[in-house]
N, C-alpha and C positions, 0 to 999 in steps of 0.2 A: 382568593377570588372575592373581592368585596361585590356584596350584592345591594341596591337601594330599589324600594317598590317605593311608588307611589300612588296609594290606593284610590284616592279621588281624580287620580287621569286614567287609571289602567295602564301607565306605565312603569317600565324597570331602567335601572342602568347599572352594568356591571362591567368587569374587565377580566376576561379570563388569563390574559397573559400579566396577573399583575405582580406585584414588590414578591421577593423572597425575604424569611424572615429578617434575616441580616440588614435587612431595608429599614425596619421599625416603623416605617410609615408608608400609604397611599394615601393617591387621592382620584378624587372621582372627579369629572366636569358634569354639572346637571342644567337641564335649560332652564334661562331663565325665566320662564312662565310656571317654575316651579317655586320661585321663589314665595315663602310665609305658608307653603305649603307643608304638612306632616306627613314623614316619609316613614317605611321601615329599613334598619338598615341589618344586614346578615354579613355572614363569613364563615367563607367555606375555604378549604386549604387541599393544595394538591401534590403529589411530590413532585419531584421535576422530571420525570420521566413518564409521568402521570400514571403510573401503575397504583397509585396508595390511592385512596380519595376519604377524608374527613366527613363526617355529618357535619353539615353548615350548622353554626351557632349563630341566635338570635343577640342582636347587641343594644336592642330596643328603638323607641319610636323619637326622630328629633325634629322639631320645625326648622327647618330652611332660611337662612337671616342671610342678608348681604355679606359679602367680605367684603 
């Protein structure tokens, strides 16, 4: 479950139904009034049946740049 805060809106966005590991990658869609903005970004991990649940790991802080 990738988690993104962003401190200077007071907002989040995250996905709880996201990739399995098998995936090796997510992605997030963030508004674009975030963009140049500094976010943090987290990750938390669930099993599939959701009975296990991980401590979200911090993956640290990125500024937001156009793709």
């Amino acid at each position: 479950m990738p988690f993104i805060y962003n401190k200077a809106k007071g907002e989040t966005i995250y996905d709880t139904a996201g990739a399995t590991r098998a995936t090796h990658t997510q992605s997030l869609t963030v508004p674009n009034d975030w963009e140049g903005d500094k976010v943090e970004v987290y990750l938390g991990m669930v099993s599939e049946d959701g009975k296990e649940v991980a401590d979200s790991i911090y993956l640290g802080e990125v500024t937001l740049t156009p793709a």
